[in-house]
C-alpha positions as CSV (number, residue, x, y, z in Angstrom):
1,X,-8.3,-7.3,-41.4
2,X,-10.5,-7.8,-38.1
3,X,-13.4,-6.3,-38.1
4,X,-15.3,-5.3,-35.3
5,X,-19.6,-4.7,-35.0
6,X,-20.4,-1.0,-34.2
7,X,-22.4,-1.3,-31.3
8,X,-18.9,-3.2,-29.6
9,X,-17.6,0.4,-27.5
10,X,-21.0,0.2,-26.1
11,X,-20.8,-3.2,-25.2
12,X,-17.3,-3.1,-24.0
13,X,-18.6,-0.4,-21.8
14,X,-21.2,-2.3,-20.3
15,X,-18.6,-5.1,-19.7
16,X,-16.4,-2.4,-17.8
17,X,-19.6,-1.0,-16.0
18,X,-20.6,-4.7,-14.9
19,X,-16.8,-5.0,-13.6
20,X,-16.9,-1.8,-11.4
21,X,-19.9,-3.0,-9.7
22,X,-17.5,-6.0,-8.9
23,X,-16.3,-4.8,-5.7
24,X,-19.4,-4.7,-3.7
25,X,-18.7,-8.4,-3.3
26,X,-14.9,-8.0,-2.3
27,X,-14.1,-9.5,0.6
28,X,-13.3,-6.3,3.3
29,X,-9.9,-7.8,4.0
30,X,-7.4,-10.5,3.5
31,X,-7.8,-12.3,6.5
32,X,-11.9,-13.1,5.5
33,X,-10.6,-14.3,1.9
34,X,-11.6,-17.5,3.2
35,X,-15.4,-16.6,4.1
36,X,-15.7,-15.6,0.6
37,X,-14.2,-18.2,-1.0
38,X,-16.7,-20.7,0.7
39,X,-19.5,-18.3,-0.4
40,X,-17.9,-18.6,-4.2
41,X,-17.3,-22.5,-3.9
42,X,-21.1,-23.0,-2.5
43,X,-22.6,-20.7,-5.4
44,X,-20.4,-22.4,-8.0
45,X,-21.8,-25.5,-6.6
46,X,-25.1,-24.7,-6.7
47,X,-25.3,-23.6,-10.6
48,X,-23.4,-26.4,-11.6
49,X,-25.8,-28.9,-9.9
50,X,-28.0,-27.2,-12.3
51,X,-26.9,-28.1,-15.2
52,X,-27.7,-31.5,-16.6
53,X,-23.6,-32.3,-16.0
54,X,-23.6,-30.9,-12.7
55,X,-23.5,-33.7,-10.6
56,X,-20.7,-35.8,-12.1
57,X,-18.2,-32.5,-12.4
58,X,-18.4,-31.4,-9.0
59,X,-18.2,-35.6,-7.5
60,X,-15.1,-35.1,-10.2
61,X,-13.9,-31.8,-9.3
62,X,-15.3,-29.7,-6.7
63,X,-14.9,-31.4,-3.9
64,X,-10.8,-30.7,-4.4
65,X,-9.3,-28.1,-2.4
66,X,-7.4,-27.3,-5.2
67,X,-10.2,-26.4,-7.4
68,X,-11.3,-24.1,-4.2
69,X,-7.9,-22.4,-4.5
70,X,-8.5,-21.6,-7.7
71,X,-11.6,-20.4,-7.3
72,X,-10.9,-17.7,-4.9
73,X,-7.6,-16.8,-6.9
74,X,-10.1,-16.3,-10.1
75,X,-12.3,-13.9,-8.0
76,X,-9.5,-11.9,-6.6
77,X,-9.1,-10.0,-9.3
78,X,-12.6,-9.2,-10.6
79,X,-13.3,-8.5,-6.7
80,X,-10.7,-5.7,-6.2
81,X,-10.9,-2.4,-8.3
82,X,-7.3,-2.1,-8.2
83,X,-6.6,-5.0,-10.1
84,X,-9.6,-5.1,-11.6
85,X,-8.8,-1.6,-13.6
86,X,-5.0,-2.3,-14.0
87,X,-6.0,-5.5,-16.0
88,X,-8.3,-3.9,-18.3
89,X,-6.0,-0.8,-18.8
90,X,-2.7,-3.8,-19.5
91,X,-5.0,-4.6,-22.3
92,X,-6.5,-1.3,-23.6
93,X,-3.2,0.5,-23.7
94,X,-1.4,-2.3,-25.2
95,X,-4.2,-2.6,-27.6
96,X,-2.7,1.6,-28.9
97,X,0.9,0.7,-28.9
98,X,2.9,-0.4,-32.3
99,X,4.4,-3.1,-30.8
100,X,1.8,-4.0,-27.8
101,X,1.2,-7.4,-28.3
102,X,3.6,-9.0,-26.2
103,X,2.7,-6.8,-23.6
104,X,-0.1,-8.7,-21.7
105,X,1.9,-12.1,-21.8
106,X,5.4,-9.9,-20.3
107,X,2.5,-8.3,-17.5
108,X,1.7,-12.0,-16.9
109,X,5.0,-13.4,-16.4
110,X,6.8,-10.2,-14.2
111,X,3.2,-10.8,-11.9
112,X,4.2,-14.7,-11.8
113,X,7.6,-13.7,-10.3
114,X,6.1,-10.9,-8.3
115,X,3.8,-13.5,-6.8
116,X,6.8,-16.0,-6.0
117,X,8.2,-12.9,-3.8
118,X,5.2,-12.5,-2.2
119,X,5.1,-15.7,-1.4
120,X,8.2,-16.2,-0.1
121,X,6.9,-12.8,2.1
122,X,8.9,-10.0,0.5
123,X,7.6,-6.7,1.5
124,X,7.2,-4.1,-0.9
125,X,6.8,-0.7,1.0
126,X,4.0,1.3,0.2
127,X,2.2,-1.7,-1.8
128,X,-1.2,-0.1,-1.8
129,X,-0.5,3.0,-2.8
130,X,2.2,1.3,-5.8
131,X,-1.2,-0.4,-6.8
132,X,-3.4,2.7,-7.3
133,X,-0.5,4.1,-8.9
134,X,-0.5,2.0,-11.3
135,X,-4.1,2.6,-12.0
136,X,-3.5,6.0,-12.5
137,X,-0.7,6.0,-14.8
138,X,-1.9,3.5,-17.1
139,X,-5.1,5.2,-17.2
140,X,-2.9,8.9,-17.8
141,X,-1.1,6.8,-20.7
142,X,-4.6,5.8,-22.2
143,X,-6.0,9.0,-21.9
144,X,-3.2,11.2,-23.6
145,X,-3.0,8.1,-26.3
146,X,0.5,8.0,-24.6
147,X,2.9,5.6,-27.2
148,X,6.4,5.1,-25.7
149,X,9.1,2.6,-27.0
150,X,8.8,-0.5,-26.4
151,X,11.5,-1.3,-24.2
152,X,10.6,2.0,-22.0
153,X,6.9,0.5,-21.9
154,X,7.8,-3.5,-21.2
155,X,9.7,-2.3,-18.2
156,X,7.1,0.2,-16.9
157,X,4.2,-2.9,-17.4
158,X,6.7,-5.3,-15.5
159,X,7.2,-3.4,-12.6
160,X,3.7,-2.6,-12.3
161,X,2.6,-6.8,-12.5
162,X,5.4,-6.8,-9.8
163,X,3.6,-5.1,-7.6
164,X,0.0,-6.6,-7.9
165,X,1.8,-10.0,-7.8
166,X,3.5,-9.3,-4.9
167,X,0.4,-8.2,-3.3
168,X,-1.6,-11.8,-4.9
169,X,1.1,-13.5,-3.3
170,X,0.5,-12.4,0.0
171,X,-2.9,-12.8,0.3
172,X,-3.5,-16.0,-1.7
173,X,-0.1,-18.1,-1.3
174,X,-1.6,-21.2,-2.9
175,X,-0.7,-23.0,-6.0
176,X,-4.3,-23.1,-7.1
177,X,-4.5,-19.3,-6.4
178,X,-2.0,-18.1,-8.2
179,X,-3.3,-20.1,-11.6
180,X,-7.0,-18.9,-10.7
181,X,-5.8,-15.2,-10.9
182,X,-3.4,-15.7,-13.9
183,X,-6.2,-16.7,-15.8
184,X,-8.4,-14.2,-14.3
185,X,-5.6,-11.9,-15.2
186,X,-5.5,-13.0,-19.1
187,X,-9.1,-12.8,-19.4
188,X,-9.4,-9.2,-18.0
189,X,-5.9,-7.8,-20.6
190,X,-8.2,-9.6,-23.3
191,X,-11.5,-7.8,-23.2
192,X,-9.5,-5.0,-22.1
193,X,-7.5,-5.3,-25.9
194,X,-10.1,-6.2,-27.6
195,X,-12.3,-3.1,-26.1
196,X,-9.0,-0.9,-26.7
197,X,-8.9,-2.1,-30.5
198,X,-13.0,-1.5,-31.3
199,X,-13.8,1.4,-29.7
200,X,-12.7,5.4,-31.1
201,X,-9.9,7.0,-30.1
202,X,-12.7,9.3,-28.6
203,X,-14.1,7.1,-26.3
204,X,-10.7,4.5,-25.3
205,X,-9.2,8.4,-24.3
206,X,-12.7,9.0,-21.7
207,X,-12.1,5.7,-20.6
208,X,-9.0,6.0,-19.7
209,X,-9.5,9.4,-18.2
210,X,-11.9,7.5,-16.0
211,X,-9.8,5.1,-15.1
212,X,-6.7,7.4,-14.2
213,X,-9.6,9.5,-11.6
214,X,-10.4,6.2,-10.0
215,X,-6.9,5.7,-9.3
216,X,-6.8,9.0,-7.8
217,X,-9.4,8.5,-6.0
218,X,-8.1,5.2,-4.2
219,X,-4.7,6.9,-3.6
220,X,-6.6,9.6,-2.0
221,X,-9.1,6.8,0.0
């Protein structure tokens, strides 16, 4: 059985604190992506000519406009709340379910094809609001300790990566992009499991309580 140290809800907490204070740094719309990504590339640049490899990884690397792509598809998601929150709650909530496992890796793929949609420039009406929705309910469904089957829950978690891949696609239509904030994706449903699987029923419930006000809050916005 995994075991888990007992200071980890508190530092899961902290990680969660550290990615609210994210947004400061998101770029104020989708047109500026670009702006930012610069600012990303030149600071990723900059640490990793620090480092006694630095020089031979970014002759090797950096310089490829690929690797950019990537790097501003990785940020998008720590960089918007929206996504940001819906990521951690993926993980947290499927952390609580029976049969939850799957779950992140079905989020991933149904936020693949909603990407491919956007892409292709498929319009989703009311987008925004669809995202902070899905904030809210998954945070609702944390909160309440909400279990539902697992069919009922796969296609509730699909539609939502739908809709923040349709949105990814949009504003990042690159190859690069879209495997920067797949990963960035899979990292976020990971601490967000492995925070939903340490911490008390207590505290994953405040949490997502939290999380479901936010969402409120950005609906409201």
């Amino acid at each position: 059985m995994t075991t888990f140290p007992r200071n980890a809800p508190a530092l899961a907490l902290g990680l969660l604190a550290a990615g609210l204070a994210l947004p400061a740094l998101a770029h104020p719309d989708a047109g500026q992506l670009h702006v930012h990504a610069s600012a990303a590339a030149a600071a990723a640049a900059s640490v990793a000519a620090s480092t006694p490899a630095g020089g031979p990884l970014l002759a090797a690397f950096g310089q490829s406009g690929w690797a950019a792509a990537f790097q501003a598809g990785f940020l998008h998601p720590l960089t918007g709340v929206d996504h940001l929150l819906a990521m951690l709650s993926v993980g947290i909530w499927g952390a609580r379910q029976p049969q939850g496992k799957p779950l992140p890796l079905l989020f991933l793929a149904a936020m693949l094809l909603g990407t491919l949609s956007g892409v292709a420039g498929l319009s989703i009406p009311g987008l925004e609001a669809g995202i902070a929705a899905t904030v809210v309910l998954t945070g609702v469904l944390i909160a309440l300790a909400a279990r539902l089957p697992l069919a009922i829950g796969a296609a509730m978690i699909a539609a939502f990566a739908v809709l923040h891949g349709n949105a990814h696609g949009h504003e990042l239509p690159l190859a690069g992009s879209a495997f920067g904030f797949l990963a960035a994706s899979g990292l976020l449903m990971a601490a967000g499991r492995w925070f939903g699987r340490a911490a008390g029923a207590d505290m994953v419930r405040i949490t997502g309580a939290g999380i479901a006000a936010t969402g409120v809050l950005m609906m409201a916005a």
